[in-house]
C-alpha positions as CSV (number, residue, x, y, z in Angstrom):
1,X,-3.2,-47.0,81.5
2,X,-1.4,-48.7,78.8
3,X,0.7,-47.4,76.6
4,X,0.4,-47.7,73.1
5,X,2.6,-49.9,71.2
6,X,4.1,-48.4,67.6
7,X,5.2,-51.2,65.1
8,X,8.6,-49.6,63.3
9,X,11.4,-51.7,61.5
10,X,13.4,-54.2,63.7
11,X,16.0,-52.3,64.0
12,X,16.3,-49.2,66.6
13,X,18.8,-46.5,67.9
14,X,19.6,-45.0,71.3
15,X,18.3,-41.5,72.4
16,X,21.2,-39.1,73.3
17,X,20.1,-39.1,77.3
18,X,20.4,-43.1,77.5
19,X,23.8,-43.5,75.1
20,X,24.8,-40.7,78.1
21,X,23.9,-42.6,81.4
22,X,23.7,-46.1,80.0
23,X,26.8,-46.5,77.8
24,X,26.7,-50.2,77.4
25,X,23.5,-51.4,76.3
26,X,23.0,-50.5,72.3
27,X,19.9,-51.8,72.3
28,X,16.8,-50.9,73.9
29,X,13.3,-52.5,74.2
30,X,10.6,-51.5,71.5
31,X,8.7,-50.1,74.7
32,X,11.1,-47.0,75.5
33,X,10.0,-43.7,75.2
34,X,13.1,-42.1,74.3
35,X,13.6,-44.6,71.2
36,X,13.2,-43.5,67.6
37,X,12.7,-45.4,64.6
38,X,15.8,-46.1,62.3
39,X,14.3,-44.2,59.6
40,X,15.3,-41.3,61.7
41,X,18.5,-41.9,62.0
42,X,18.7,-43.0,58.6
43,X,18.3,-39.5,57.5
44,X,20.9,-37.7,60.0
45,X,23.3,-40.4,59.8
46,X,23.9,-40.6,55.5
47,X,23.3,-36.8,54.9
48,X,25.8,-36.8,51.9
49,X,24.0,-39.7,50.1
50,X,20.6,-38.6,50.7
51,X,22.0,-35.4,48.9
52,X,23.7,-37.3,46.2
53,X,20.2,-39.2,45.6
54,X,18.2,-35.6,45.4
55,X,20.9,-33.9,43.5
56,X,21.1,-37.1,40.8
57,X,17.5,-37.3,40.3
58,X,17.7,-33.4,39.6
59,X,20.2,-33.5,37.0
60,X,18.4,-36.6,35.3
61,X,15.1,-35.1,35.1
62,X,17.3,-32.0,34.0
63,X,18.7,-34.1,31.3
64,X,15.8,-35.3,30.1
65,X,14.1,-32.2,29.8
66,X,17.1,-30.8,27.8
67,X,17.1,-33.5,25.6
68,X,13.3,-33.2,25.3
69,X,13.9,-29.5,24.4
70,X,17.1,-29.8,22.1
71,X,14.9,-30.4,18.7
72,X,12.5,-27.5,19.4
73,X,15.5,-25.1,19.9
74,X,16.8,-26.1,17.4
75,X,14.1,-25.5,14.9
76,X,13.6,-22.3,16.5
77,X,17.2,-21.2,15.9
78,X,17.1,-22.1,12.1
79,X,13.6,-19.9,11.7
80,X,15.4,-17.0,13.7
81,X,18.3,-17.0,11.2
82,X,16.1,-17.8,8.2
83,X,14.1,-14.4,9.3
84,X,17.2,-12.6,9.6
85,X,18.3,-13.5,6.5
86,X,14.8,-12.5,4.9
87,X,15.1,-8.7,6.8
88,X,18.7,-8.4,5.9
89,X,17.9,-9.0,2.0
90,X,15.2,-6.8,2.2
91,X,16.6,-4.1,4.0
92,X,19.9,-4.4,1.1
93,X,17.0,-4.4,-2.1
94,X,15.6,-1.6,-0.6
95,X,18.5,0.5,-0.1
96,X,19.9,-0.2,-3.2
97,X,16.2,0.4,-4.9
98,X,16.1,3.7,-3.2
99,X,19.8,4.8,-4.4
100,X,19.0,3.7,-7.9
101,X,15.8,5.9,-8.2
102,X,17.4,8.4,-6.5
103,X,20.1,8.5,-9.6
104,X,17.8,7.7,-12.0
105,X,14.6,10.0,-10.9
106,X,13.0,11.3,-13.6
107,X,12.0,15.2,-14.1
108,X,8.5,16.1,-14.1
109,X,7.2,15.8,-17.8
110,X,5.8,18.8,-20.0
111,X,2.5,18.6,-21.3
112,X,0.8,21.3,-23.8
113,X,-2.2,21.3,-25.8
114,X,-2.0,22.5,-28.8
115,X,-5.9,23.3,-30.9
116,X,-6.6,22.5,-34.4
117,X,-9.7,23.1,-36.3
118,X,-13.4,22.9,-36.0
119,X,-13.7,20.6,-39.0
120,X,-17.7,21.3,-37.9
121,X,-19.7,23.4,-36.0
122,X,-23.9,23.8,-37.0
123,X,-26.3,24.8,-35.1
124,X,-29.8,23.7,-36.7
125,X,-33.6,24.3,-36.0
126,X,-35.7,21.2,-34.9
127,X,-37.7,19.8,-32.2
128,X,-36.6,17.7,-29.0
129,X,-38.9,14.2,-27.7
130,X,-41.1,16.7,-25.7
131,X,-42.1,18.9,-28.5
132,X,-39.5,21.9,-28.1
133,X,-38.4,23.7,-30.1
134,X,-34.5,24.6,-29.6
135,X,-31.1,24.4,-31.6
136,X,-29.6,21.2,-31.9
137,X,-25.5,21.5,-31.7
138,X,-23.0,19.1,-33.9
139,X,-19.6,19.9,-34.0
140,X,-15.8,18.4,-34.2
141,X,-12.8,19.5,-32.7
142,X,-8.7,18.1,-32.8
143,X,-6.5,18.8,-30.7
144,X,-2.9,17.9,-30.4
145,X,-1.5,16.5,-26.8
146,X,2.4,17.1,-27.1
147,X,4.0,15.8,-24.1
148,X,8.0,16.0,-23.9
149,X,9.4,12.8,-21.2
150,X,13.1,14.2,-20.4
151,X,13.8,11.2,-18.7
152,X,16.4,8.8,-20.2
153,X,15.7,5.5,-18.4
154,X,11.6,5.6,-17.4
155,X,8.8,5.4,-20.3
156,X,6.0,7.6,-19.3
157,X,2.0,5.8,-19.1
158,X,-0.3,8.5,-19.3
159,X,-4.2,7.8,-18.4
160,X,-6.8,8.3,-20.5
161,X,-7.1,11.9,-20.7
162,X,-10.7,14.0,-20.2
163,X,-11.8,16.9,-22.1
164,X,-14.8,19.0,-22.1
165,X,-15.8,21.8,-24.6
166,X,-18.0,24.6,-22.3
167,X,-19.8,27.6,-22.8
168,X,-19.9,29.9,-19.5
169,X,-20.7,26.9,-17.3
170,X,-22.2,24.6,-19.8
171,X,-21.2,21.8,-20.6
172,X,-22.3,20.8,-24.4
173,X,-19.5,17.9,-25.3
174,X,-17.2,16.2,-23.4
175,X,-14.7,13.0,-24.5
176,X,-13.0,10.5,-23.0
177,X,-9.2,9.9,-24.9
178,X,-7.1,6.3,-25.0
179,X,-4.2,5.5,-23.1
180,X,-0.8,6.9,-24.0
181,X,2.4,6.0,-23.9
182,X,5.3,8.4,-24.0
183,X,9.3,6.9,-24.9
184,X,11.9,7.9,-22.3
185,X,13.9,11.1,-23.8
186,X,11.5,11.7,-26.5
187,X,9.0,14.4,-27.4
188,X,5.7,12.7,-28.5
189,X,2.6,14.4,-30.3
190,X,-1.1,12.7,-30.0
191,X,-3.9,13.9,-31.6
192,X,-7.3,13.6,-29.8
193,X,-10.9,15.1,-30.9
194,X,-13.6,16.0,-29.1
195,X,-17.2,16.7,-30.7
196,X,-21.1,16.2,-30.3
197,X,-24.2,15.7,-32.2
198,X,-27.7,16.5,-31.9
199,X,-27.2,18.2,-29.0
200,X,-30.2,20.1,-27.6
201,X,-28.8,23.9,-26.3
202,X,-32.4,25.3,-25.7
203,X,-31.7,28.6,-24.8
204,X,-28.1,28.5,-24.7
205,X,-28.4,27.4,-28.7
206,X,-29.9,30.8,-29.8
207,X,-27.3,33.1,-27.8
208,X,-24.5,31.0,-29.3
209,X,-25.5,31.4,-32.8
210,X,-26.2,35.5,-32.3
211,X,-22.5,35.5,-30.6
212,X,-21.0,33.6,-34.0
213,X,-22.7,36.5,-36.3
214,X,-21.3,39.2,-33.8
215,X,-18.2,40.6,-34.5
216,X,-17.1,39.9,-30.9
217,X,-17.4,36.4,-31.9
218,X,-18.2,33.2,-29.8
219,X,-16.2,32.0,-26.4
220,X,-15.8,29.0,-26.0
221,X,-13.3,27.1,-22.6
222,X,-12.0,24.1,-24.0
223,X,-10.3,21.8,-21.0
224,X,-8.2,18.7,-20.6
225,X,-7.4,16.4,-17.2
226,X,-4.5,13.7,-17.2
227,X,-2.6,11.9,-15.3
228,X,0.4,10.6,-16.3
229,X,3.4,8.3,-13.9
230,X,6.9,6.5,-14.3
231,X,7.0,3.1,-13.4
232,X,10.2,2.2,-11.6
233,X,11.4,-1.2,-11.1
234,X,8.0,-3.7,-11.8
235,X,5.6,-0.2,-10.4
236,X,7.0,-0.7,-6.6
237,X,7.8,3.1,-7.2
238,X,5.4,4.7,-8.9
239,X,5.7,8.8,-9.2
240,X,2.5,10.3,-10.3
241,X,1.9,13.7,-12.0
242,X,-1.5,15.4,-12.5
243,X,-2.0,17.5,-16.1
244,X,-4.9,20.1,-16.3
245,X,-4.6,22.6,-19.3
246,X,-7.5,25.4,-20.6
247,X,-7.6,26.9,-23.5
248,X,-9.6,29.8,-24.4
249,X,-11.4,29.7,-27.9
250,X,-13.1,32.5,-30.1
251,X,-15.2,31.3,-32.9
252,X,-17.1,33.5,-35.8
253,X,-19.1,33.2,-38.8
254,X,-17.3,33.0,-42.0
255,X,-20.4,34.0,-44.4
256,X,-18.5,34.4,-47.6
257,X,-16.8,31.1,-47.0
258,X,-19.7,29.7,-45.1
259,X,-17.4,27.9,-42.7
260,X,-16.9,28.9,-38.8
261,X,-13.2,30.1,-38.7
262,X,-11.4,30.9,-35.3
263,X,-10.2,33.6,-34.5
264,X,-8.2,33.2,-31.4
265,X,-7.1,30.5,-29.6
266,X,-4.6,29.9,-26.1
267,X,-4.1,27.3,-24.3
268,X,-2.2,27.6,-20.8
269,X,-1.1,24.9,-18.4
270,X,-3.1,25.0,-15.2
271,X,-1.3,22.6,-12.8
């Protein structure tokens, strides 16, 4: 049986056993079992530069990958301390904002409504586009909106206020006021109307009119809605107050002066 022949490098090294009982031959046929291939004893016999090799191509590749890295950690670090920054300021404006309103808050503002006259009131006789016959209502009403801002740094923006004019739950007229504006430390009057005309009242017109000829006279709910706020610092804070006033009117028939006068009138502040 022949043995098969393995083709290596030139050069060869002795087994342990043979260096042992043959101490004088260094070289051995390429036919010998117990022979190895240099490659082998490449390996064991430079340990420390094989090492060296691995280590150095370690570091390089190491090296290179830092240097690869370097300008994206750098970027990095210059957005982390840019966003920092950014928190830190923000953080600061806020606290100061806060200490500055908290110095500077404003008091809640006082409204009151205050009623003038009814420079009209008539209720006539006609017909509505169906053919019925019912009272028709026109009337005119002032009012005067007093509000009184106690703060001395913040203006005051009130909304357009709402008002209605009601009897029991009807509403006959309703009106829809501008915007306001109120100084800081000031006490401001505005003078607002509400009215209607033509108004149909059907049955409610002919109980209205026998309540004006009465001498209990004619109740009437008069109410206004608002909403007024402080704008601190561009609106970021933005304090908000809700107005709602009633006022309780009594109306008669003048017949000597042919006028409607009123006899009562009180005005209270809801919320």
């Amino acid at each position: 049986m022949e043995k098969r022949e393995e083709h290596y490098s030139n050069y060869y090294v002795q087994s342990p056993s043979s260096v042992f009982h043959d101490p004088e031959s260094e070289f051995q046929s390429p036919t010998r079992s117990d022979s190895a291939p240099l490659v082998l004893a490449h390996v064991n016999e430079f340990p420390r530069y094989s090492y060296f090799l691995r280590n150095s191509q370690k570091n390089f590749s190491y090296e290179d990958d830092e240097k690869r890295l370097m300008p994206l950690r750098s970027s990095n670090s210059g957005w982390w301390i840019v966003l920092q920054i950014g928190w830190r300021f923000l953080f600061s404006f806020g606290v100061a904002l806060l200490v500055f309103y908290i110095a500077t808050q404003p008091p809640h503002p006082n409204i009151s409504l205050r009623i003038g006259r009814f420079n009209q009131f008539i209720l006539e006789e006609g017909v509505d586009s169906h053919g019925v016959s019912t009272k028709f209502l026109s009337c005119n009403c002032s009012a005067k909106l007093i509000v009184d801002n106690k703060s001395n740094v913040f203006d005051l923006h009130i909304h357009p206020p709402s008002i209605k004019l009601l009897f029991g739950p009807l509403n006959f007229a309703k009106a829809q006021g501008p915007k306001l504006y109120a100084l800081s430390h000031e006490s401001t009057t505005f003078r607002l109307y509400i009215g209607t005309k033509n108004q149909a009242m059907y049955g409610a017109g002919r109980e209205m009119e026998d309540m004006l000829k009465s001498r209990a006279g004619l109740p009437l709910i008069l109410r206004m809605s608002l909403i007024s706020d402080f704008r601190v610092v561009w609106s970021i804070i933005n304090p908000k107050y809700h107005h709602k006033v009633e006022c309780l009117l009594l109306l008669a028939d003048d017949e000597r002066h042919n006028q409607i006068i009123m006899l009562r009138k009180k005005c209270r502040l809801v919320s």
